[in-house]
N, C-alpha and C positions, 0 to 999 in steps of 0.2 A: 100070901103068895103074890109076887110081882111077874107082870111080863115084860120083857123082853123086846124088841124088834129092831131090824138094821134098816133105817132109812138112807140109801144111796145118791149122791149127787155125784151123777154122768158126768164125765168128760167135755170142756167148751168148746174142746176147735169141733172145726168143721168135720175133720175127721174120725172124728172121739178116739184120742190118741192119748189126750191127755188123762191126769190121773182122778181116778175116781174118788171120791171121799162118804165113807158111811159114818153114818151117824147114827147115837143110842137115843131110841126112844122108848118110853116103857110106862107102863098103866097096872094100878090093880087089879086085882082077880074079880072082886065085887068093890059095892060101896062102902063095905067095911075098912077096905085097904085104903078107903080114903084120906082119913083120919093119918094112919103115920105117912105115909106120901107126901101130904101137906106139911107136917111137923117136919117131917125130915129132908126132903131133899134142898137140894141146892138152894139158895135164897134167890142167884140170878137165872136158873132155871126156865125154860119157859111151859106156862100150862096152858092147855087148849082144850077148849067146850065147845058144844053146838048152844046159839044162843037163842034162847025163848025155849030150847027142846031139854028133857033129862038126857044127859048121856055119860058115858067114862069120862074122865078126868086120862088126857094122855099130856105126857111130860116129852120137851126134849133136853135131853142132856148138850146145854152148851161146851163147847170146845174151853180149853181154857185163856185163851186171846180173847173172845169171845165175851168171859165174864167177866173180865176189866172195861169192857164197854159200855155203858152206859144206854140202859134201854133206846133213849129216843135217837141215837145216833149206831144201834143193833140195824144190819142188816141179814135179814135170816134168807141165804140163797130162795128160788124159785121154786127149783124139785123140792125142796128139804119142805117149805111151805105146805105147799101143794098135798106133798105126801101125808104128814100133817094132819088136813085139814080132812083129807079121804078117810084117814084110820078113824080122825074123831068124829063122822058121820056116819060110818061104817059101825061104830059100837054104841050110836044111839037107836033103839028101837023103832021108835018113828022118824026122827030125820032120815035115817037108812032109808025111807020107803015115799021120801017127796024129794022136789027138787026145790031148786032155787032156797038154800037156807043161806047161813052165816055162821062160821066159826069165828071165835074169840080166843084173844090168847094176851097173857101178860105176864109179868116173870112172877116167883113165885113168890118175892116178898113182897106183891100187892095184894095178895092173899088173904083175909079176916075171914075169923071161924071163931068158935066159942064154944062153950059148952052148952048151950040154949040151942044150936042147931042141930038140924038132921048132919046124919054123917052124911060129907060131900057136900054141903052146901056153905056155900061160900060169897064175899061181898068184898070188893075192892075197898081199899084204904085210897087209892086216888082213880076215881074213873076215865081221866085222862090218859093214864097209861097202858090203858085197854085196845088194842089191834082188831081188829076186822076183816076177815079172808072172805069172800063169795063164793060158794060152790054150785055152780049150773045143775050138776046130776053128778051122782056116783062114777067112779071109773074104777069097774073090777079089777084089771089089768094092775092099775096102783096096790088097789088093798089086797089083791093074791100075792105081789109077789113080797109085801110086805110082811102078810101071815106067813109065806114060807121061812120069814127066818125067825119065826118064834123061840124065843125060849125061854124057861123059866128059872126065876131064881126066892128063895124066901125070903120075907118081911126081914128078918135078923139080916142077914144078906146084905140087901140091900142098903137096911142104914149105918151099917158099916162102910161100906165103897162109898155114902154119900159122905158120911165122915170126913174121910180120907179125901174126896174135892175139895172141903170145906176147908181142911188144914192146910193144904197145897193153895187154896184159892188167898185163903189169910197169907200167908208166906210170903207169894207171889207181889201180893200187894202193900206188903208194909214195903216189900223192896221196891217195886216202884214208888213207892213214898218217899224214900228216903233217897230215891234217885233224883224225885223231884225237887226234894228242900234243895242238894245236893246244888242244882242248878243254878235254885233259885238264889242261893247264898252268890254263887258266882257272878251273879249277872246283877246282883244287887253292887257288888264289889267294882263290877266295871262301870254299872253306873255310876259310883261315888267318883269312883278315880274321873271319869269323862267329866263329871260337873266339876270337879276340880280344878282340870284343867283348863275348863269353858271361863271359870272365875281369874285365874292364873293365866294367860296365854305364853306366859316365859316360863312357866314352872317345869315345864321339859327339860327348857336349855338350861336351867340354872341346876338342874339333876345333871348334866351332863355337863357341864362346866367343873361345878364340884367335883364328880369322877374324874376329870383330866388332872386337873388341881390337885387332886387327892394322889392320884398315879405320878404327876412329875413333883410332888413331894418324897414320896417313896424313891423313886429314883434318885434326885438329888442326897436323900439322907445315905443312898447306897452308896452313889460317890463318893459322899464325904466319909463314910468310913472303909472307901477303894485308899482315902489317901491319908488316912491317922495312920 
């Protein structure tokens, strides 16, 4: 069994007018769940632990703009953080009940596990790519109103919809691939022409000489057969 939850990012103006954006985060039932959670979800996914403490393993589902980004240039709004950081404190046994810890978070393809380990326990492939949140103390207010939006859905479930990111996320990005060679062919093109013409500095006019040339030949051959 997977949960479920809608993390909300408020409104910026000043009058909170503008539009709200929620977000899916979701964690398994026990440590069991850990195991296909890891396997299955998203690769750019991000996961979040309390660090030095046991706790849930809670995921957030990136947008998909999002997981064309490139971790070290990923900015994960404030609220969206924050909230985060509450739920995965809130489902550790003892960090729930001290202050001043640290949550950790890295997307999901830095992830190493094995079958030598406890289920949920896990080791970065690069410890650089590892985030650091500070959390002072608990804020009920965050993690109430985040359990209100619980709900659940099953293992099966679940790694279907992640599927389904995974083949849209592939998609997405071969197209911007192909947008980029796309470019890149261009502007390799205008390069050659521009050295070209840096080598050549008449090779303009003499294209354009040739075209007048080329044109009052045509004419001329039209007059002469205006007057056969």
């Amino acid at each position: 069994m997977v949960y479920y939850f809608n993390a909300v990012e408020a409104p910026q103006d000043d009058f909170g007018l503008g539009e709200s954006i929620s977000r899916v985060v979701y964690m398994g039932k026990d440590k069991h769940e850990n195991v296909p959670l890891i396997e299955h979800s998203h690769p750019k996914n991000l996961w979040f632990h309390v660090d030095n403490y046991s706790s849930a393993h809670i995921y957030l589902q990136l947008t998909p703009d999002e997981q064309l980004v490139p971790f070290e240039k990923l900015e994960v709004p404030e609220a969206i953080l924050m909230a985060m950081a509450q739920l995965t404190k809130a489902n550790s046994i003892k960090a729930n009940k001290v202050n001043n810890i640290t949550i950790i978070y890295t997307p999901v393809d830095n992830l190493h596990t094995d079958g030598s380990m406890d289920d949920g326990t896990v080791t970065f492939k690069n410890p650089k790519k590892v985030r650091k949140v500070f959390v002072a103390k608990k804020e009920n207010s965050i993690v109430n109103k985040l359990n209100k939006t619980k709900t659940e859905k099953s293992t099966d479930e679940f790694i279907n919809e992640q599927r389904e990111y995974i083949a849209t996320y592939m998609r997405e990005k071969r197209e911007r691939e192909r947008e980029q060679e796309q470019q890149e062919r261009e502007l390799a093109k205008l390069y050659q022409d521009q050295k070209q013409r840096n080598k050549d500095p008449y090779a303009d006019l003499f294209t354009e000489d040739a075209v007048r040339m080329s044109n009052s030949a045509y004419r001329n051959e039209d007059m002469e057969d205006d007057f056969m």
